[in-house]
C-alpha positions in Angstrom: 72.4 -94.1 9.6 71.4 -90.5 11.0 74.8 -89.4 11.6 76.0 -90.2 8.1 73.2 -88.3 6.9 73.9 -85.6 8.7 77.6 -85.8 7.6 76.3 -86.1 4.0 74.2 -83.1 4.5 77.3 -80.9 6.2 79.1 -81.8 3.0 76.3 -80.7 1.0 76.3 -77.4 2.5 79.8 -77.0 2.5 79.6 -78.1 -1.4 76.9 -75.2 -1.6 78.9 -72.7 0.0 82.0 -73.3 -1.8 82.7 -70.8 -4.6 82.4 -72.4 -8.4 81.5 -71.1 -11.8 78.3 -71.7 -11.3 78.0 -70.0 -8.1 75.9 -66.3 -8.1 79.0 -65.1 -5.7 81.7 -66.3 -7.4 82.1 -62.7 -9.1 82.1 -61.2 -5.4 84.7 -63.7 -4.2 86.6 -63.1 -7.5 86.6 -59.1 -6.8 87.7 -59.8 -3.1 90.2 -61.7 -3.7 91.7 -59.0 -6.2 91.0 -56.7 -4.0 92.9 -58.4 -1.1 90.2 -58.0 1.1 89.3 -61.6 1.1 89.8 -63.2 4.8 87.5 -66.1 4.5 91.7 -68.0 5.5 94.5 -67.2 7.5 96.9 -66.4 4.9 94.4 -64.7 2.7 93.7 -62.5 5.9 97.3 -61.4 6.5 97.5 -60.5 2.8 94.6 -58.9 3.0 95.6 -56.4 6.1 99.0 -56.3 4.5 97.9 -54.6 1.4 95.7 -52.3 3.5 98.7 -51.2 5.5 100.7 -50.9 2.3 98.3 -48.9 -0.1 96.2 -47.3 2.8 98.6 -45.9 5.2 102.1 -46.5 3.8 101.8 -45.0 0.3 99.8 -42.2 1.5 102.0 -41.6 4.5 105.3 -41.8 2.3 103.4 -39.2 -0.4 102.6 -37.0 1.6 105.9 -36.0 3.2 108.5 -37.3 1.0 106.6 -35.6 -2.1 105.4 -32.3 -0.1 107.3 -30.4 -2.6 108.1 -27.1 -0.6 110.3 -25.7 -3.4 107.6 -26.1 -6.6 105.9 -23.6 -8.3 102.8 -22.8 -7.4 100.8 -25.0 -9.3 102.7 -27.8 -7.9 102.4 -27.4 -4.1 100.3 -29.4 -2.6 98.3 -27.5 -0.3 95.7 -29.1 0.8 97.1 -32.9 0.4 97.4 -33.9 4.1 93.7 -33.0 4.3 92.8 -35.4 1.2 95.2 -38.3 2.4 94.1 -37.9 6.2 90.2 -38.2 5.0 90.8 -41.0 2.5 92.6 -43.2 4.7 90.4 -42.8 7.5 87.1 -43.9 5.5 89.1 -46.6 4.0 90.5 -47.9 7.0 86.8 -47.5 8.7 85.2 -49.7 5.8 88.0 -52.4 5.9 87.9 -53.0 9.3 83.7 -53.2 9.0 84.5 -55.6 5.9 86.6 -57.3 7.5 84.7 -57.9 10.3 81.4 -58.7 8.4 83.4 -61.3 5.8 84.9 -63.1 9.2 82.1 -63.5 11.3 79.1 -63.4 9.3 80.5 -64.7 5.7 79.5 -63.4 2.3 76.5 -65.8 1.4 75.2 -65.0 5.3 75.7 -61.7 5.2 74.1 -61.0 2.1 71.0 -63.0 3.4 71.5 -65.5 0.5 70.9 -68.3 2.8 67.4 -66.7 3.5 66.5 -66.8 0.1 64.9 -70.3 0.0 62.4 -69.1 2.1 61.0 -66.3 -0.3 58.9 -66.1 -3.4 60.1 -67.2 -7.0 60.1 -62.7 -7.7 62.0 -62.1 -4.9 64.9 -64.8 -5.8 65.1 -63.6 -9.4 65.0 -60.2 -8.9 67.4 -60.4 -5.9 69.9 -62.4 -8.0 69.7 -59.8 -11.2 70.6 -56.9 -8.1 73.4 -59.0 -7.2 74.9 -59.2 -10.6 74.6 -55.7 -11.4 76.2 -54.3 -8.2 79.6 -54.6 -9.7 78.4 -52.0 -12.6 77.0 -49.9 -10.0 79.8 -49.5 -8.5 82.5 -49.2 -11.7 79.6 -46.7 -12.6 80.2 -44.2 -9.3 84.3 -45.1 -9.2 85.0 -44.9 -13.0 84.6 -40.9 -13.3 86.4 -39.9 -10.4 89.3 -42.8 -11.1 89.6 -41.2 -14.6 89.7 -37.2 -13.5 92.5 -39.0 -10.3 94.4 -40.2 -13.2 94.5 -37.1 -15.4 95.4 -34.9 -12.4 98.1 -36.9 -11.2 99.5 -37.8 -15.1 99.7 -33.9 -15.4 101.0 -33.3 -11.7 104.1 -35.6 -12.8 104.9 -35.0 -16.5 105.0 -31.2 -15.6 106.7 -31.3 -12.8 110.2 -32.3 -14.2 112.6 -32.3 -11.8 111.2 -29.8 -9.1 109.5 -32.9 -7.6 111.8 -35.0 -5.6 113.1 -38.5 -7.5 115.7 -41.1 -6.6 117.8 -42.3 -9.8 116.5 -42.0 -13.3 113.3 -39.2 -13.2 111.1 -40.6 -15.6 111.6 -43.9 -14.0 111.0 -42.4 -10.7 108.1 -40.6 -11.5 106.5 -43.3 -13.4 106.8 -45.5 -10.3 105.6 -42.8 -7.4 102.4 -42.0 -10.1 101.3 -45.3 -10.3 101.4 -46.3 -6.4 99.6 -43.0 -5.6 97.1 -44.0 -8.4 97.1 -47.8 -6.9 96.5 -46.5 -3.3 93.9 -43.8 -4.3 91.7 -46.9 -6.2 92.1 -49.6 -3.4 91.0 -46.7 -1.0 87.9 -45.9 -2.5 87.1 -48.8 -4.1 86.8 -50.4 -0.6 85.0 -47.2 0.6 82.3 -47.8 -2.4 82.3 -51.5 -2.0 80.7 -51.0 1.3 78.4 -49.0 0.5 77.0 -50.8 -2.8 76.8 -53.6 -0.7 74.5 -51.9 1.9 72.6 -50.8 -1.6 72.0 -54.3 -2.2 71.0 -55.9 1.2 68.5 -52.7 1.3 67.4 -53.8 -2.4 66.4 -57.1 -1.0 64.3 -56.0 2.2 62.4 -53.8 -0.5 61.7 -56.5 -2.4 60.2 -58.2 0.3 58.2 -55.6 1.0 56.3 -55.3 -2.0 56.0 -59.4 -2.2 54.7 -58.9 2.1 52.4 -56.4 0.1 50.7 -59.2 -2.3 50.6 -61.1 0.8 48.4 -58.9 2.3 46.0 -58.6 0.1 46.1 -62.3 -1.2 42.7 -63.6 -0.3 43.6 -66.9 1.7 45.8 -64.3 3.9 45.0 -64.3 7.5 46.0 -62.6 9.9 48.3 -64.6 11.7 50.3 -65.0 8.4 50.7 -61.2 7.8 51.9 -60.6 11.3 54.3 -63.4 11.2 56.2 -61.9 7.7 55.8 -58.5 8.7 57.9 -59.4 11.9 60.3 -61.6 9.9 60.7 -58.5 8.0 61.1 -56.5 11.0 64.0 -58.5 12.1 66.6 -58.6 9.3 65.8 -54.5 9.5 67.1 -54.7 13.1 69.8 -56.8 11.2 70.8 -54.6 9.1 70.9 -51.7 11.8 72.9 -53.4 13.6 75.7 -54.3 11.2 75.6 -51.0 9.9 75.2 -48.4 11.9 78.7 -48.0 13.3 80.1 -47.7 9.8 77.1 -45.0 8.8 77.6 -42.8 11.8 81.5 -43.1 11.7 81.3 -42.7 7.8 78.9 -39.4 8.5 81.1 -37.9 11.4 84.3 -38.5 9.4 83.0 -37.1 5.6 81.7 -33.8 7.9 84.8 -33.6 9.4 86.4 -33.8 5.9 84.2 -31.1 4.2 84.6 -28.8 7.2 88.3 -28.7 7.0 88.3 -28.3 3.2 86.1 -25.4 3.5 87.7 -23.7 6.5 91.2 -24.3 4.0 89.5 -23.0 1.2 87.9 -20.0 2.6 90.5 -18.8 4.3 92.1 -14.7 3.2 95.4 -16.5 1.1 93.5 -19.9 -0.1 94.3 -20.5 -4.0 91.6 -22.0 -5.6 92.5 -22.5 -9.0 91.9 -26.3 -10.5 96.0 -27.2 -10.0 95.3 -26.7 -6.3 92.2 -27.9 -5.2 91.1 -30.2 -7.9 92.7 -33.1 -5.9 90.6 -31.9 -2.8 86.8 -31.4 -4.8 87.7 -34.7 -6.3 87.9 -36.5 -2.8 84.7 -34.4 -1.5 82.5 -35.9 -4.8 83.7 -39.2 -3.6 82.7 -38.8 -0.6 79.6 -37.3 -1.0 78.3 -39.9 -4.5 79.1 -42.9 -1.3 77.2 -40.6 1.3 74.5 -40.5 -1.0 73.8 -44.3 -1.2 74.0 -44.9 1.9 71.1 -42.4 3.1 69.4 -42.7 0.1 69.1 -46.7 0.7 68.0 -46.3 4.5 65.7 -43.4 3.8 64.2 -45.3 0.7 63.7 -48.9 2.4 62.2 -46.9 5.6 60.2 -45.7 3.3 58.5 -48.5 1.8 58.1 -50.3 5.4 56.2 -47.2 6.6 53.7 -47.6 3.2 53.0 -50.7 5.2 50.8 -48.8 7.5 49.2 -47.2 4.7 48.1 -49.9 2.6 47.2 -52.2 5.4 45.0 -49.3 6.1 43.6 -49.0 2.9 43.3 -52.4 3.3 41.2 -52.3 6.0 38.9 -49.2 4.9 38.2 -51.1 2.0 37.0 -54.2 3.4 34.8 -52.4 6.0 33.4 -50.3 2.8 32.5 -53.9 1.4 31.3 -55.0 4.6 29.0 -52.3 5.0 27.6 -52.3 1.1 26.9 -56.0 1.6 24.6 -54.9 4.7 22.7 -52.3 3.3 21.8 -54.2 0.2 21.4 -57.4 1.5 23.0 -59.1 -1.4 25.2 -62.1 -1.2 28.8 -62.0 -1.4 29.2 -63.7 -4.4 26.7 -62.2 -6.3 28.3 -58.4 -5.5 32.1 -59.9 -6.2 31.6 -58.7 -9.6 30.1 -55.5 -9.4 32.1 -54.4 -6.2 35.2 -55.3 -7.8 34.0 -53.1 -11.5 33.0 -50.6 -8.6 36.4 -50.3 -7.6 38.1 -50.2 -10.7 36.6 -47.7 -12.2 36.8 -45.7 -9.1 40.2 -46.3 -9.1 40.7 -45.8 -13.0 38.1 -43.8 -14.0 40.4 -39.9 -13.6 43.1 -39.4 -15.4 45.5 -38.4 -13.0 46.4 -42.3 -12.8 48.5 -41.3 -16.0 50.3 -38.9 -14.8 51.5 -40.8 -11.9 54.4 -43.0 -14.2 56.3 -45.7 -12.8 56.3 -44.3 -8.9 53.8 -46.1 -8.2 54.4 -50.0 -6.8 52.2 -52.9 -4.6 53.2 -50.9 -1.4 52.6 -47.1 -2.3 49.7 -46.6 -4.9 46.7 -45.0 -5.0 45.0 -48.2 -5.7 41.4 -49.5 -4.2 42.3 -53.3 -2.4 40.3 -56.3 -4.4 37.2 -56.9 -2.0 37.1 -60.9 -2.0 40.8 -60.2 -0.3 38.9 -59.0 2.8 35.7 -61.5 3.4 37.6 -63.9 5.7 38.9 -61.7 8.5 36.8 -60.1 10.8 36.5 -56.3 11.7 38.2 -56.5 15.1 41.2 -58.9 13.4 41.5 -56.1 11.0 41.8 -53.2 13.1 44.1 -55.0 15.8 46.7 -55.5 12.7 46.2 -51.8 11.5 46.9 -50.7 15.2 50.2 -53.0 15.6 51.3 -51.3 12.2 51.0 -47.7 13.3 52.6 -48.3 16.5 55.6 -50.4 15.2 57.0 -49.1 12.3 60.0 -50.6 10.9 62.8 -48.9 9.3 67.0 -48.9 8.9 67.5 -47.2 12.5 71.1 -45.9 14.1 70.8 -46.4 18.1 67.1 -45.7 17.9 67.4 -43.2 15.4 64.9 -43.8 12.2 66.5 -42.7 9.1 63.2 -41.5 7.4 63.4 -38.7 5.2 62.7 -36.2 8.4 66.2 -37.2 10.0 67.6 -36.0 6.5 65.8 -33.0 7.1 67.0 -32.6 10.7 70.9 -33.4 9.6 70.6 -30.8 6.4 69.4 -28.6 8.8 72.6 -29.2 11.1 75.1 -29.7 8.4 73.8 -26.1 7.1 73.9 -24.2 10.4 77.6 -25.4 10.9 78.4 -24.5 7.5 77.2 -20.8 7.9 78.5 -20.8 11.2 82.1 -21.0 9.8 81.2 -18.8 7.0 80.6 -16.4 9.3 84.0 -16.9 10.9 85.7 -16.9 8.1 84.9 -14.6 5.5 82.0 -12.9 7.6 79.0 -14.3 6.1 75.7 -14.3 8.2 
């Protein structure tokens, strides 16, 4: 009788895990699988890696030299194409391999913590869910622009180059052909590129959201301690999680978009560079791609790091407030339930009473406010309880990390600071700024 319940239950979960209409991923399995990076079976795998050798190494490779165009005019030479192909294929072949990787041994409900959800609040599954659906958007949102300026350029690049640009056969026909594989490669290139990183978005969306439900926790007034240390370290794990799945694919990404602007600006600095928009409009194009994916990436990390580090801070707050309380109650020897009311009209005015609460807006949230903490949170844990939590909080913050590396808005700082020596540095080479 056990084992067929376990076999019933297997089913079950293999039921659950399926993809049906019903199903919140069905969308995401949709896209992968129209994106032929779905591997999830052996023939969708080798389809999968096909296309990617196909649209990100062969069509760019075959473009490249077989459309070099030597003997065009001078809006039509394309100077600075191995640099664009060489930079796109490398971050799309970095974010398929770490896609690949994460669909085949983690799987998509797994690796987007969806089979962790049963184990958080009501707020958190909702909200999570509404992310999930709207990450598609986000990402048409980033890709759209830059598909539509790709397409313009390249429309142009062909309809005006005639016969100057090499053809087999029939030249429309040819043209037509070579324009829409360059466009097909350039989309499946940085749609996987984006995909990634909206995906990191999302998972980062969901610690934040636990964050500011660990936040009601804290202050919930049957809270102990115990129970605030245990989901503040279940909280600290999936961010070790997350570091770990992605922090190959964020230093590679950084090293290799560097790398990219770096050559684009020693090309484009140099004493004979041409810099008019039929030239280098191909090579900006690639650099804002680059750099809209850049961005949310580090602005994920650094936001979720962030919001674990208001931890300390409130939990702080927390604990000022209840020593306040604990001290009032002392002096005026009046019984905690008799002073709920007043403490807690106390605090509200204190904490309502100026103005400047206006002018704060929707920055605000349950983690980082200016906000005094509800006193009949605090009566049930002791002083020394209280202060052992706040300690363990300063001296473990928590935070999206690369090998030990806390990306806090400080390690921005420190790889602005780098990014803008090296860039002066080969100013100063080049056209002998310093």
């Amino acid at each position: 009788m056990a084992d067929e319940d376990d076999d019933l239950l297997n089913k079950k979960v293999l039921v659950r895990s399926a993809s049906h209409m019903y199903d919140e991923l069905s969308s995401f399995r949709t896209w992968f699988k129209w994106m032929c990076v779905d591997q999830s079976e052996p023939r969708s795998a080798c389809l999968s890696w096909f296309v990617f050798s196909l649209l990100g190494v062969g069509v760019p490779w075959l473009s490249h030299y077989l459309l070099a165009c030597n003997d065009c005019d001078a809006d039509h030479s394309r100077t600075y194409d191995s640099v664009v192909q060489f930079s796109l294929s490398s971050v799309a072949a970095l974010s398929f391999i770490c896609l690949s990787r994460f669909n085949k041994k983690y799987g998509l409900r797994r690796f987007l913590f969806l089979d962790k959800l049963c184990d958080e609040s009501e707020t958190v599954r909702n909200c999570y869910t509404q992310q999930l659906n709207r990450s598609m958007k986000i990402l048409f949102i980033f890709l759209m622009p830059c598909f539509i300026a790709e397409t313009t350029y390249k429309i142009w690049w062909y309809s005006s180059g005639g016969t100057q640009i090499p053809y087999l056969g029939n030249v429309f026909m040819s043209n037509t052909i070579l324009c829409i594989l360059e466009l097909t490669s350039w989309l499946y290139r940085t749609v996987v590129f984006f995909l990634v990183c909206v995906l990191f978005r999302l998972i980062c969306y969901l610690q934040i959201l636990r964050l500011q439900d660990f936040a009601q926790v804290l202050v919930h007034v049957h809270s102990s301690v115990e129970s605030v240390l245990r989901e503040h370290l279940r909280i600290r794990r999936h961010l070790r999680i997350i570091s770990h799945r992605f922090r190959v694919f964020i230093l590679w990404v950084l090293i290799f978009i560097t790398a990219s602007l770096f050559a684009s600006l020693l090309l484009t600095t140099s004493a004979n560079a041409d810099l008019r928009i039929y030239k280098s409009g191909e090579l900006a194009l690639s650099s804002v791609s680059f750099l809209a994916g850049l961005m949310i990436l580090l602005r994920s990390a650094t936001k979720i790091t962030h919001k674990a580090q208001a931890v300390t801070c409130l939990a702080a707050k927390w604990h000022a407030c209840a020593t306040i309380e604990s001290y009032h109650w002392a002096e005026t020897e009046i019984p905690p339930a008799t002073n709920q009311v007043d403490c807690n009209n106390h605090f509200l005015l204190s904490s309502n009473g100026s103005s400047d609460a206006e002018d704060v807006g929707d920055e605000e949230d349950e983690l980082d406010n200016t906000k005094f903490v509800p006193c009949y949170a605090n009566r049930t844990i002791s002083f020394q309880k209280r202060q052992a939590l706040v300690t363990y909080f300063e001296n473990n913050r928590a935070g999206v990390t690369i090998y030990g590396f806390m990306l806090d808005r400080t390690s921005l700082h420190t790889i602005f600071g780098i990014e803008l020596t090296l860039i002066l540095w080969l100013l100063g080479k080049t056209v002998g700024v310093s």
